[in-house]
Structure formats: C-alpha cells, structure tokens
C-alpha positions in Angstrom: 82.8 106.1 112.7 84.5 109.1 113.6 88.3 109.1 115.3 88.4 112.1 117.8 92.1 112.6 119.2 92.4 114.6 122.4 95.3 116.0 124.1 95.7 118.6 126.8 98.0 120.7 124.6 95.7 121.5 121.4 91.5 121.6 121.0 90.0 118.2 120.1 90.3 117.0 116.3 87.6 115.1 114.3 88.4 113.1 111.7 85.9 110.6 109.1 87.0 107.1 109.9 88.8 106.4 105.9 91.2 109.8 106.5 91.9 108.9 110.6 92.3 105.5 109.5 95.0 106.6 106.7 96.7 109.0 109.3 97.3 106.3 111.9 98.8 103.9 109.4 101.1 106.8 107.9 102.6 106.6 111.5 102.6 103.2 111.9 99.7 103.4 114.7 96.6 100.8 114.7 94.1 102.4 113.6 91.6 101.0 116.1 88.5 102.3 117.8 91.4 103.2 121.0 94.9 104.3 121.0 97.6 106.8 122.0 100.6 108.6 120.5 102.9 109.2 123.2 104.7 112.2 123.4 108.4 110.7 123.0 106.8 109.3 119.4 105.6 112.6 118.4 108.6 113.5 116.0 108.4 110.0 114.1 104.8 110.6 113.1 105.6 113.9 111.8 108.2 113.2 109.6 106.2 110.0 108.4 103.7 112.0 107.6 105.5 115.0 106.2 107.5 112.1 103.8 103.8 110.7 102.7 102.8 114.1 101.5 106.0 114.4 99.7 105.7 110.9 98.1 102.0 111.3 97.4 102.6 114.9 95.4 104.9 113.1 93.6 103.5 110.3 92.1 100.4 112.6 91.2 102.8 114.6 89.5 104.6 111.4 87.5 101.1 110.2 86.9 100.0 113.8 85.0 102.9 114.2 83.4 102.9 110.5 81.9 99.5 110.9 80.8 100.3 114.2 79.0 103.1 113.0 77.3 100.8 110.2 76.2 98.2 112.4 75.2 95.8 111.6 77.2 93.8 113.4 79.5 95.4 113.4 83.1 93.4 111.6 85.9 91.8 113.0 88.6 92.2 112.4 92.4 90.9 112.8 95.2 89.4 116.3 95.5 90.9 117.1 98.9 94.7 115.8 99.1 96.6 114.1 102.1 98.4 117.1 102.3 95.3 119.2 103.4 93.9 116.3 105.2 97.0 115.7 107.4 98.5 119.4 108.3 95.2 120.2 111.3 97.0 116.9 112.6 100.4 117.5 112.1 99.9 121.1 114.0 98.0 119.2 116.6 101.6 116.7 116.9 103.8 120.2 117.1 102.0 121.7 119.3 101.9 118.4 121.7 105.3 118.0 121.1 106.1 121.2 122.1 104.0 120.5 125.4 105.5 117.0 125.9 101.8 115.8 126.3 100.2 112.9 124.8 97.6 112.0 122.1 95.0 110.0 122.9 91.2 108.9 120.7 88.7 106.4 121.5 88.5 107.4 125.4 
C-alpha cells in the first residue's frame, strides 16, 4: 500500500505504507487507508515530528557510543533515517500551513 497525501498548497507526496504509517503515528493521526490533517493541526505535527527526529538521533547516538565504549562494534540502522524520511513531509506541512489549506490521503 502506498499513502498519497494531497493538498492544494504543495505537489502530491508518495510514501511506502511502513514510513507513512510511522509519520501518521508521530502526529498522533490513524494511520488508515483515509484521513486528513487539518490546517489548524498543522503546527502540532511539525513539532512532533521535528521532536521524533531529535529523539531518534539521539538514542542512535547513546546506542554507538555505548557499544564503543564496550568495545564492540556499533549497530547498524536503518540505511535511510526518519530524519530524511520525514523532512519532503514536514515542507509539505510548512508550506500548507502557510497556505491555511488542508492535508488530505486516501481520497
């Protein structure tokens, strides 16, 4: 499954179902095959998001840094990190925040 979100303020964004999934429960959406972000919640999902990044670079850092004081070899994650999977969204929120115009997938 693939979430598409629309919105008349930015081009349409495409996401794999495990990453759009992840997204909408970052902002406390249900990650259903329909939904919308409305305008007026725009700046809540942004900063949830913004503070999952943070939160995620940080326990991959305490993670690396345990393991090398341990002496073992540091694990690996995911090649591509929330971070780069989140910011096409989060400039899609800006800009519909900006625009005071909805998001909307599954219709």
């Amino acid at each position: 499954m693939l979430y598409k979100f629309k919105s008349k303020a930015a081009g349409d964004l495409i996401m794999l179902e495990p990453n759009g999934r992840r997204v909408l429960e970052i902002i406390g959406k249900d990650p259903g095959p329909k939904g919308i972000i409305q305008a007026a919640e725009i700046p809540g999902a942004i900063a949830k998001l913004e503070q999952a990044i943070v939160e995620e670079e940080a326990e991959h850092k305490r993670v690396i840094d345990e393991a090398k004081a341990k002496g073992e070899v540091p694990p690996k994650f995911d090649s591509v990190s929330l971070r780069q999977r989140a910011v096409p969204f989060i400039d899609m929120l800006k800009r519909c925040e900006k625009a005071g115009a909805d998001i909307v997938w599954g219709v």
